[in-house]
Structure formats: C-alpha cells, structure tokens
DRENPA-3360 file (N, C-alpha, C; in nm, 2 decimals, always signed):
BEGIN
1 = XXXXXXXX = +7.76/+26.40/-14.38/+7.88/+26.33/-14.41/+7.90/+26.21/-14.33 ~ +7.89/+26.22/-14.19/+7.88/+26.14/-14.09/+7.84/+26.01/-14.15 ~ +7.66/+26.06/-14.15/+7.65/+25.88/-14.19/+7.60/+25.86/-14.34 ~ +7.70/+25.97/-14.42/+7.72/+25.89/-14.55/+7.83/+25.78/-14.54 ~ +7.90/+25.86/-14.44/+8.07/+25.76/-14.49/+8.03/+25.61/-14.39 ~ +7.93/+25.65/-14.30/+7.90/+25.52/-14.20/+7.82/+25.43/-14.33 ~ +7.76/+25.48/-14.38/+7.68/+25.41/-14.51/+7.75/+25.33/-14.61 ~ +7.88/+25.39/-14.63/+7.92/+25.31/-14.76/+8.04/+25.23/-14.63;
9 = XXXXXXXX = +8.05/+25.25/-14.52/+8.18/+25.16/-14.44/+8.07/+24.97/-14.47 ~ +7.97/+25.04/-14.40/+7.86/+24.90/-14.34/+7.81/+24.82/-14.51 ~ +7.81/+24.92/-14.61/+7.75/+24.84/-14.73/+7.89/+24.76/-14.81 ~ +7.98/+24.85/-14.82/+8.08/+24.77/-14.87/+8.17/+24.68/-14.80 ~ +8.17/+24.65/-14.69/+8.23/+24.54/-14.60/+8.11/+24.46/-14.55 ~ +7.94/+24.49/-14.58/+7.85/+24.40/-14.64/+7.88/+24.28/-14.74 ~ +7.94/+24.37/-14.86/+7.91/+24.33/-14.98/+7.99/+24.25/-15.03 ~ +8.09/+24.20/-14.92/+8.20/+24.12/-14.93/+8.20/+23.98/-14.86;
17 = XXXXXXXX = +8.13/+23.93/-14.77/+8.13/+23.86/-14.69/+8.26/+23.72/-14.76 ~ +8.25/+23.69/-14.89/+8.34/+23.59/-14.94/+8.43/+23.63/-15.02 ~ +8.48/+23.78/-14.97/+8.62/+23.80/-14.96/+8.68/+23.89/-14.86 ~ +8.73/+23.79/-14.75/+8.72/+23.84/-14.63/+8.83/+23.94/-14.65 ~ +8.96/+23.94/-14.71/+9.10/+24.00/-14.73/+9.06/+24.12/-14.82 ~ +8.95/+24.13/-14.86/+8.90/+24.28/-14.95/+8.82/+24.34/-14.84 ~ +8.74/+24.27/-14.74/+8.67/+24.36/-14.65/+8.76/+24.39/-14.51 ~ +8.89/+24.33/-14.53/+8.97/+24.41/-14.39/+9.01/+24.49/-14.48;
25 = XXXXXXXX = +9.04/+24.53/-14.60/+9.10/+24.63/-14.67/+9.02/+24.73/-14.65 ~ +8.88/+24.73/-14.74/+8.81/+24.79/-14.74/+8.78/+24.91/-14.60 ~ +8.80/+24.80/-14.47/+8.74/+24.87/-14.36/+8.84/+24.95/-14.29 ~ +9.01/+24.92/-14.29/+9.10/+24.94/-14.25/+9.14/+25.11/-14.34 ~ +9.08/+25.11/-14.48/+9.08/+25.24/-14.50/+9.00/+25.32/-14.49 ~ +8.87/+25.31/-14.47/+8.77/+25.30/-14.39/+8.83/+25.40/-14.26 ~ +8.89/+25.33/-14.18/+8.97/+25.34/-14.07/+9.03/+25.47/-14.11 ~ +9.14/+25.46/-14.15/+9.22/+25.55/-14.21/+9.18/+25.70/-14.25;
33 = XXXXXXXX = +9.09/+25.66/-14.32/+8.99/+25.82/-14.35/+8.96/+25.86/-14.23 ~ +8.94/+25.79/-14.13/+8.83/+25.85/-14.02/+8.92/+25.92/-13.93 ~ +9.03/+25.85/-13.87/+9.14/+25.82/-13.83/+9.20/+26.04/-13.84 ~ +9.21/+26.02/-14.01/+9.30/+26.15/-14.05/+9.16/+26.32/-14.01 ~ +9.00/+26.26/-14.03/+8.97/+26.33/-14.02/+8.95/+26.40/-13.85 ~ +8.96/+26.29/-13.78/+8.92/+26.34/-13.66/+9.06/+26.40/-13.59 ~ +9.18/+26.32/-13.62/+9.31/+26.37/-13.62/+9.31/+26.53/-13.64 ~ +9.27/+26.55/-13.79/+9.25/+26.73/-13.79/+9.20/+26.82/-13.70;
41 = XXXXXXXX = +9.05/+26.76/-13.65/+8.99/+26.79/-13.54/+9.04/+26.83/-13.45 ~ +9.16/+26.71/-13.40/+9.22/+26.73/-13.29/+9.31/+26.85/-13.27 ~ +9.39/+26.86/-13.40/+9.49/+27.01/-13.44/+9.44/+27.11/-13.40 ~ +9.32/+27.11/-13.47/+9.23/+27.23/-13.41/+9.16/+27.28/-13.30 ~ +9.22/+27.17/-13.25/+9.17/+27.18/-13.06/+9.01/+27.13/-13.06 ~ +8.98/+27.08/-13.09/+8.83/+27.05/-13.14/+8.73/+26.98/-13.05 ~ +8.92/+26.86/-12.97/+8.85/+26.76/-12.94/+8.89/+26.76/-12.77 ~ +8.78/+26.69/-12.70/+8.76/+26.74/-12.56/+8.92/+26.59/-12.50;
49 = XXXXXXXX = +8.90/+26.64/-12.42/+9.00/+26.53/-12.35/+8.96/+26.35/-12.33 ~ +8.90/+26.38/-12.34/+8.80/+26.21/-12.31/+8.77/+26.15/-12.44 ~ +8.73/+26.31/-12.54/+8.73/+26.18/-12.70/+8.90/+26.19/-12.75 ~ +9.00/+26.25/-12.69/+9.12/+26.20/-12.71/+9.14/+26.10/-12.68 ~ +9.07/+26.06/-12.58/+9.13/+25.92/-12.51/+9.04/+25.81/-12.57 ~ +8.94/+25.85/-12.66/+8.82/+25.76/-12.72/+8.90/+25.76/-12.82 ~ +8.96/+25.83/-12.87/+9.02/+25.79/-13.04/+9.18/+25.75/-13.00 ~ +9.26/+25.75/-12.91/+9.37/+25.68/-12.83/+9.33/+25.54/-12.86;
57 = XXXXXXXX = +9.21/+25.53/-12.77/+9.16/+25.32/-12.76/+9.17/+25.31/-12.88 ~ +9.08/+25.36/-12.99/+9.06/+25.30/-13.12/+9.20/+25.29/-13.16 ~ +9.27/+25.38/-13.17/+9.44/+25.33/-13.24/+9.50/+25.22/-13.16 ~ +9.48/+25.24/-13.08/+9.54/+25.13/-12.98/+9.47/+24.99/-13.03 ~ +9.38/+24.95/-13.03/+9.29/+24.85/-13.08/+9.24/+24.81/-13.21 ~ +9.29/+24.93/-13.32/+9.29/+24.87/-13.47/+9.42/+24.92/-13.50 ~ +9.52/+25.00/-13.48/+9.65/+25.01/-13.56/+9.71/+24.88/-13.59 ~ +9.73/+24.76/-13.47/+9.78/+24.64/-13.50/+9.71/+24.63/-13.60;
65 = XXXXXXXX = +9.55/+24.58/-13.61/+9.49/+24.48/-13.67/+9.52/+24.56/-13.85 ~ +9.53/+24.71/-13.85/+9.53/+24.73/-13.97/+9.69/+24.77/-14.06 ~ +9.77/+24.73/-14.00/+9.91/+24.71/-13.99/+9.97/+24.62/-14.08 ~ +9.86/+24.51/-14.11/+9.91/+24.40/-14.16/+9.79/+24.32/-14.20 ~ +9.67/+24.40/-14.29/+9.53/+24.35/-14.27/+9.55/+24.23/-14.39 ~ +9.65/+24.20/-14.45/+9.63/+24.07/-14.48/+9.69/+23.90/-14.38 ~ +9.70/+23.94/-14.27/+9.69/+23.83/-14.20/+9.55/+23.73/-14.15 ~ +9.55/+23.65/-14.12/+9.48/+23.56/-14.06/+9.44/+23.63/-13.98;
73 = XXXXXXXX = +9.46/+23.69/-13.90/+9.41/+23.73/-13.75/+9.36/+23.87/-13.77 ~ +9.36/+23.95/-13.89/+9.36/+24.06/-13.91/+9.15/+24.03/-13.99 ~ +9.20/+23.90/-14.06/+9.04/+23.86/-14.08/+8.95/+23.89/-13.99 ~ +8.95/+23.76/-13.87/+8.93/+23.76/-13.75/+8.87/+23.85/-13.66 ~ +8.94/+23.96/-13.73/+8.92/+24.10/-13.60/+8.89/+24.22/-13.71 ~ +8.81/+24.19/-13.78/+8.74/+24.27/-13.91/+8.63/+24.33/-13.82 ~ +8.56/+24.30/-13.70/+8.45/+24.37/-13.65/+8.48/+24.44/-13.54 ~ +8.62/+24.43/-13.51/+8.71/+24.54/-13.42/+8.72/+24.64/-13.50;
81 = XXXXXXXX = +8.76/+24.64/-13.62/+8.78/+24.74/-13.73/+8.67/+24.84/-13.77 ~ +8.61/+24.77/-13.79/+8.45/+24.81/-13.80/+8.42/+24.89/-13.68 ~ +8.42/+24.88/-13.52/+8.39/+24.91/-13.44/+8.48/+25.05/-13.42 ~ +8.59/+24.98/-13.42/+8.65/+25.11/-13.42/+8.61/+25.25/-13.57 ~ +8.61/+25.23/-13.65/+8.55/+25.31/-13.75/+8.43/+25.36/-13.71 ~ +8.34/+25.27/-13.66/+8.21/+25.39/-13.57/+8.25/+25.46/-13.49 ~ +8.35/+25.43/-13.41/+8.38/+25.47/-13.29/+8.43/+25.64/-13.32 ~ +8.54/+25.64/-13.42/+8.53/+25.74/-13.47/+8.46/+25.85/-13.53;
89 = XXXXXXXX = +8.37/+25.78/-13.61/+8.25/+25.85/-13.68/+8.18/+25.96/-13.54 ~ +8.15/+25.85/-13.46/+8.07/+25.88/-13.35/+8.15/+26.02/-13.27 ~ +8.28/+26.02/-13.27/+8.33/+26.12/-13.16/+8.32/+26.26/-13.29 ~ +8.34/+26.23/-13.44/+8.33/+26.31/-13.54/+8.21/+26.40/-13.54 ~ +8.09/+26.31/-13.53/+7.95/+26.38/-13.47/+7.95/+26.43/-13.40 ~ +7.95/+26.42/-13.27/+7.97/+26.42/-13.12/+8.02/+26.59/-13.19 ~ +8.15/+26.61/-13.27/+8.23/+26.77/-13.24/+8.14/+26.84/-13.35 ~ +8.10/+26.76/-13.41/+8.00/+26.86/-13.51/+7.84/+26.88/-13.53;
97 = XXX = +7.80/+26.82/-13.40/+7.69/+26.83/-13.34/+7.68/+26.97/-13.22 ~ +7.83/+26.97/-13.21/+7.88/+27.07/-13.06/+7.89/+27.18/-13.12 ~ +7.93/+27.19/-13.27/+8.03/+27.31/-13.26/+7.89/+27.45/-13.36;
% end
C-alpha cells in the first residue's frame, strides 16, 4: 500500500507539470490521505514519540501551504508538499514494517 500510494502521489503530480494549481491539489490530497492515515495510527498508540514529532514538522510545514493551495506561493512550495507526503508515507512504513 505504501508504495502504491507513493506511486500514484509521484506519477500524478508528474503528469502535470503545466498545470501547476491541479498538482498542488493533487498533492495536498495526497497529503491529506496520508495525514488521516497515520493520524489513526497515532489513536492507536502506534506511533513512537519521535514519529509524533516527524508527523508534527510535516503539519507544521504543509498545513499552511495546503490551506489555501490555490495561491501563488502554495505553487512554489508544491515540493514541500510532496516532501512532506513521503515523509509520512515513510513514518507509515516505519509502523508497519515494526508491527
């Protein structure tokens, strides 16, 4: 599941490059899925203290950008988005590599 959903994040915000306001969409929900899955994780005690604080940065550093991803600046910061969405993926494996 990991790196199916890493597969279609990187091909469809690929497949866009000349429509930049469809690939912060794209990646910001992207985001969002990852976001709600690891969130559950957390309910369930899942997640160690440090990937709390790994998935803290990420909200901290895309909630702005996906708050309002039709801005100029929200363009701009499309590979923050992106980063963060691995970043998630990664702490997602990380608990289901563990468990």
């Amino acid at each position: 599941m990991y790196r199916a959903l890493l597969l279609v994040v990187l091909l469809t915000v690929g497949c866009a490059p000349h429509q930049p306001l469809v690939a912060v969409g794209v990646a910001c929900d992207s985001y969002a899925s990852s976001l709600r899955v690891v969130a559950g994780m957390n309910e369930r005690g899942r997640l160690s203290p440090s990937q709390v604080r790994a998935v803290d940065g990420v909200v901290a550093m895309v909630s702005p950008i996906c708050s309002n991803p039709s801005s100029p600046t929200a363009v701009e910061a499309l590979d923050k988005v992106e980063e963060g969405v691995k970043a998630l993926l990664r702490v997602r494996g990380d608990v289901d590599a563990n468990s």
